[in-house]
Rosetta silent file (secondary structure, phi, psi, omega in degrees, C-alpha in Angstrom):
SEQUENCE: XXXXXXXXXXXXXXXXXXXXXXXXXXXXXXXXXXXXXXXXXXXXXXXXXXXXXXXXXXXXXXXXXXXXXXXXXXXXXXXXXXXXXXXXXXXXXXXXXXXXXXXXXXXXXXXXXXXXXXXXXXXXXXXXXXXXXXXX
SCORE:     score description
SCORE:     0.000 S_00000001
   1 L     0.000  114.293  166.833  -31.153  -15.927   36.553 S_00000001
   2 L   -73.976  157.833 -173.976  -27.791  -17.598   36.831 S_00000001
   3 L   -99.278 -177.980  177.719  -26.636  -20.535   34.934 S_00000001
   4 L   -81.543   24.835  165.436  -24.618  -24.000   35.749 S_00000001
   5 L  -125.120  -11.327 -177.655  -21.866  -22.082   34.087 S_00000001
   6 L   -59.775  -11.882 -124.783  -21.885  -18.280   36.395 S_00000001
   7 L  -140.566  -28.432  168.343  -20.468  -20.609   39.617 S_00000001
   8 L  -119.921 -179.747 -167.318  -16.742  -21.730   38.184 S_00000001
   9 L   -76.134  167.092 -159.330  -14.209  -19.914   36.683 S_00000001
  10 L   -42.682  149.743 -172.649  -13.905  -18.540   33.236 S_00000001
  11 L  -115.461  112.396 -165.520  -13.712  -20.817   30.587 S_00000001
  12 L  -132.782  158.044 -151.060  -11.546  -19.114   27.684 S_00000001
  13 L   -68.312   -2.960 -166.230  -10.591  -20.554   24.331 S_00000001
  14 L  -172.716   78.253 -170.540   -6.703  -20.233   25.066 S_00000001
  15 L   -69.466  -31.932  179.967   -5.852  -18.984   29.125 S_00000001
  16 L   -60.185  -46.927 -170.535   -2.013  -19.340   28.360 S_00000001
  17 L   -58.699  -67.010 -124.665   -2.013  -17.086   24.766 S_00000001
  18 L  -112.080    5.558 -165.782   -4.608  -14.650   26.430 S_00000001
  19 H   -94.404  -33.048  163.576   -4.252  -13.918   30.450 S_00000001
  20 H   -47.670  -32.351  177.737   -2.436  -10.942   29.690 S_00000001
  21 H   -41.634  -48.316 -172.640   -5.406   -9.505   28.349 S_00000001
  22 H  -113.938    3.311  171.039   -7.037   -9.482   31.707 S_00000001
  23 L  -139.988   79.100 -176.736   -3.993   -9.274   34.228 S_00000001
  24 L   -62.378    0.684 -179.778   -1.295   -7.502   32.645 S_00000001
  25 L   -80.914    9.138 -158.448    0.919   -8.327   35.362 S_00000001
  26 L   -94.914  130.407  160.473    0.193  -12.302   34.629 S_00000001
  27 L  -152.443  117.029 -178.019    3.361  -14.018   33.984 S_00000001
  28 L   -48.323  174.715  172.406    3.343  -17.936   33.503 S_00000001
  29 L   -78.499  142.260 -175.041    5.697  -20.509   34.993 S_00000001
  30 L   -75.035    3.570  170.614    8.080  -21.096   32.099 S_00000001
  31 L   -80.984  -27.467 -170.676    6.769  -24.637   32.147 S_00000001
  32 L   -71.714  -35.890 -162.268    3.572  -23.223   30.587 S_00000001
  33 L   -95.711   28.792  150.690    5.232  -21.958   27.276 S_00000001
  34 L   -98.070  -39.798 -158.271    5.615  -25.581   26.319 S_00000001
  35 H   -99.285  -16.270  144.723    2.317  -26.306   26.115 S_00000001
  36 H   -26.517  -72.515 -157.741    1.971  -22.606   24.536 S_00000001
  37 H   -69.858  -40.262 -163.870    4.431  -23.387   21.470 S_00000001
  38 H   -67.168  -19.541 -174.422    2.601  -27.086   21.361 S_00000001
  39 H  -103.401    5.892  167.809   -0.865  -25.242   21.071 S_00000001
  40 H   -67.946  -88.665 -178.816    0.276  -22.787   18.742 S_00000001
  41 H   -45.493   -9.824 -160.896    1.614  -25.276   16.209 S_00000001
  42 H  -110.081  -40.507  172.361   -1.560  -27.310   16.601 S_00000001
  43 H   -89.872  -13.357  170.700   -3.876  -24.597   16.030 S_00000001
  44 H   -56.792  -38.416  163.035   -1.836  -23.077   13.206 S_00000001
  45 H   -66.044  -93.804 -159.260   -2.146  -26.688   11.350 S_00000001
  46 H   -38.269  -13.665 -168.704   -5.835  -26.544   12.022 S_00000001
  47 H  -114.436   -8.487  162.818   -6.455  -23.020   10.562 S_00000001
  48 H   -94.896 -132.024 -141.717   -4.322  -24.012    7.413 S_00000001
  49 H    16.615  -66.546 -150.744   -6.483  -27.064    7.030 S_00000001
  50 H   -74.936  -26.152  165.256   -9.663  -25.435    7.576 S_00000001
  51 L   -83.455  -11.422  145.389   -8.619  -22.611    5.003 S_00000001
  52 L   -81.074    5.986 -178.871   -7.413  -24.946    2.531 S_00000001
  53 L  -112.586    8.299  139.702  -10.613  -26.917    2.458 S_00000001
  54 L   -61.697  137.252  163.498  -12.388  -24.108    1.150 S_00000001
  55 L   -41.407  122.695 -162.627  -12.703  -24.006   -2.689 S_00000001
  56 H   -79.793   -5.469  142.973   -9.982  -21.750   -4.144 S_00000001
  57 H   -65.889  -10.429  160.643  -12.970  -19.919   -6.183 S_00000001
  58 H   -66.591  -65.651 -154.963  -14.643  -19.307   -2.841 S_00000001
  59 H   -74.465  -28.365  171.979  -11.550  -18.146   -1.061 S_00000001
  60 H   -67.419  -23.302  166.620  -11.023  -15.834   -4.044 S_00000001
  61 H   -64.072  -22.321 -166.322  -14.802  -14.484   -3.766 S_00000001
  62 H   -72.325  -52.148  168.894  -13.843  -14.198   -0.141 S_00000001
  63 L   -89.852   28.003  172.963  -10.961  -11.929   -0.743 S_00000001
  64 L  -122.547   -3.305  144.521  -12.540   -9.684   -3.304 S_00000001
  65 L   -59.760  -63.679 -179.680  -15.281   -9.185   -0.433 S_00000001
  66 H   -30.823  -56.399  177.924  -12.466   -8.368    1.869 S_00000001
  67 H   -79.859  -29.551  166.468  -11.186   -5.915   -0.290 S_00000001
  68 H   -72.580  -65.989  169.358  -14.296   -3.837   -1.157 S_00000001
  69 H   -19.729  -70.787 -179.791  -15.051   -4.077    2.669 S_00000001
  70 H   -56.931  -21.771  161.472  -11.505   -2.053    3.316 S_00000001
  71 H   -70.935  -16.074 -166.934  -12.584    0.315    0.464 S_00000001
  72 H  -113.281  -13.166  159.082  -15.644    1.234    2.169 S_00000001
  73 H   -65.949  -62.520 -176.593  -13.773    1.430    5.719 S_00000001
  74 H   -50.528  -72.294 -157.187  -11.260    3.268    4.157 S_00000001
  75 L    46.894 -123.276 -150.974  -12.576    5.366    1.200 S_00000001
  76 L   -83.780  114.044 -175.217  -10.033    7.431   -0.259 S_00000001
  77 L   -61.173  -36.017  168.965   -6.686    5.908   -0.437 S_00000001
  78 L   -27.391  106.222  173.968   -4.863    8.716   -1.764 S_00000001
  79 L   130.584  -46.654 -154.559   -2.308    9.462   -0.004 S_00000001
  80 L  -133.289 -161.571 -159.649   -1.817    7.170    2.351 S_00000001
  81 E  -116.626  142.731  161.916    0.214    3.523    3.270 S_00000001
  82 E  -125.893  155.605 -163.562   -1.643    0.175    4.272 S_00000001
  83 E   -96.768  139.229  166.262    0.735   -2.240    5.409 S_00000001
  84 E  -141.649 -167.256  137.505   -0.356   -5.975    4.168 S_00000001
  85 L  -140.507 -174.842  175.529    1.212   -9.301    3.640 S_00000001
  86 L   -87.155  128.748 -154.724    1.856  -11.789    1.031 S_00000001
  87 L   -73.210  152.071  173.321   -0.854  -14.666    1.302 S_00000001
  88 L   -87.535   96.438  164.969    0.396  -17.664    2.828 S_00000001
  89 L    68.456   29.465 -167.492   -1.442  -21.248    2.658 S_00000001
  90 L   115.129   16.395 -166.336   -5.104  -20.270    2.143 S_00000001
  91 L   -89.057  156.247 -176.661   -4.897  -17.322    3.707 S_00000001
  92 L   -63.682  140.734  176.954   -7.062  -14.228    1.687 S_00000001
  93 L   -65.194 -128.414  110.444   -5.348  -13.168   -1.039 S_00000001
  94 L  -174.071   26.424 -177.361   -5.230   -9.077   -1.595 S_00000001
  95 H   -82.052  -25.033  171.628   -2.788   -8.630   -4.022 S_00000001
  96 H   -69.486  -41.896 -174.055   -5.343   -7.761   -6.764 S_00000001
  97 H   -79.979  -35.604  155.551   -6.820   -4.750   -3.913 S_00000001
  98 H   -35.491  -65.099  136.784   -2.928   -3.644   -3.522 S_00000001
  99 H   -12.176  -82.056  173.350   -2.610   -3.333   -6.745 S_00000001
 100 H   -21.915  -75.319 -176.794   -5.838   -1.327   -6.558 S_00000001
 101 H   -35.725  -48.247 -143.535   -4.100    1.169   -3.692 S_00000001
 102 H   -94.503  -37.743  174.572   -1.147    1.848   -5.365 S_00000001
 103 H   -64.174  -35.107 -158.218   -3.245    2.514   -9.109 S_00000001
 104 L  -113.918   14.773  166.121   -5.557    4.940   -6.810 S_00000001
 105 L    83.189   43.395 -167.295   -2.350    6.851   -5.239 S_00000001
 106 L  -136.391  154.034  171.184   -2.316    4.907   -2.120 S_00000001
 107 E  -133.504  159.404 -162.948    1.051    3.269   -1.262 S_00000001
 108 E  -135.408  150.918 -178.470    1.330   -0.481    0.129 S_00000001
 109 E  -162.747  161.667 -128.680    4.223   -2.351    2.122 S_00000001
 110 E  -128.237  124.491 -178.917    5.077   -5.749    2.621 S_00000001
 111 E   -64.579  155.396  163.371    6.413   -7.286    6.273 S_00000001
 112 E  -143.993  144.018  167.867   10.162   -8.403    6.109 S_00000001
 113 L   -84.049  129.639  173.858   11.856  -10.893    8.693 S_00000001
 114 L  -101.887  -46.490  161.061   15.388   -9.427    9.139 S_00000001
 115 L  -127.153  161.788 -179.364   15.822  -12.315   12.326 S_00000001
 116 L   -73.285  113.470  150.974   13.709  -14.871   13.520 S_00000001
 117 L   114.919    4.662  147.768   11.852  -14.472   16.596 S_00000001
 118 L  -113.760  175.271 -179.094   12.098  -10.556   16.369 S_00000001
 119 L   -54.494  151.103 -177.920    9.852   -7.993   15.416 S_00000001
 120 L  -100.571  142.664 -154.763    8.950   -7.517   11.734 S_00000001
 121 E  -117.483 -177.731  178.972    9.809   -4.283    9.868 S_00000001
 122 E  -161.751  120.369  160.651    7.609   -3.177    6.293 S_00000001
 123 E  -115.311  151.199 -173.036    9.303   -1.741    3.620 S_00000001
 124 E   -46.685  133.886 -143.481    7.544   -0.102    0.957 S_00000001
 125 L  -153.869   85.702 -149.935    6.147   -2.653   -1.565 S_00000001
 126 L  -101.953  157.622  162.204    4.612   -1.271   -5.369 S_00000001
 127 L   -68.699  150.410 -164.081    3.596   -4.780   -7.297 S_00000001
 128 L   113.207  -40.100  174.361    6.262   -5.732   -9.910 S_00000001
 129 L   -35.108  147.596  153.053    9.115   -5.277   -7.008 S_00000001
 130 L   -66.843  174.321 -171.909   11.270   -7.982   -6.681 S_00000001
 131 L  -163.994  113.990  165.223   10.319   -9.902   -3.813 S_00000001
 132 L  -113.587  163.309 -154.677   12.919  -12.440   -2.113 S_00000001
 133 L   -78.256  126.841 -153.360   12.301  -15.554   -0.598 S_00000001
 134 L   -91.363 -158.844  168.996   11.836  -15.101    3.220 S_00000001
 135 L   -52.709  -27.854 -156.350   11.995  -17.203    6.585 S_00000001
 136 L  -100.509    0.000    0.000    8.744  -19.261    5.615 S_00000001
């Protein structure tokens, strides 16, 4: 049985961000990538909000879940590199499960902006490193 929603077209949380997904050939009118960068910035504020108004003993139970999850995806670390970053504004922590990698023969690396608005390289990262202060 169809619904009042089968009869117009898709409704998707973000058609500018996302239409490659289903047409790689889709390329907006450069008038579009205003209201891109404005819906960007808008949901980026909203997703630091919503993770700073968890309790920071929550978000720390949260990322000690996080990290036993990825132990049990993973399982033996030996050996090999997981790429992370450093958390940002409520974001899960993992620096205690890096730690972890790198104690259990596992090696861990850390994004670096070399320019803005290009791709991000990862260099090799043990905790203890020095760590200088980036773009953000």
């Amino acid at each position: 049985m169809a619904s009042d929603h089968d009869d117009g077209p898709g409704q998707y949380s973000s058609p500018p961000c996302f239409m490659h997904e289903f047409d790689p050939e889709f390329r907006p009118p450069l008038s579009d990538w205003n209201d891109v960068k404005r819906w960007r910035k808008a949901e980026r504020e909203r997703l630091i909000a919503a993770r700073l108004a968890v309790p920071a003993d929550v978000r720390t139970a949260m990322s000690q879940r996080i990290g036993e999850s990825l132990d049990a995806m993973i399982g033996d670390i030996a050996g090999r590199m997981v790429s992370l970053y450093w958390p940002f504004r409520g974001e899960p922590d993992l620096r205690a499960w890096m730690a972890s990698v790198n104690a259990r023969g596992g090696r861990t690396a850390l994004p670096i902006v070399i320019e803005k608005a290009r791709p991000l390289i990862f260099r090799a990262y043990v905790p203890g490193d020095r760590l200088e202060k980036g773009v953000w």
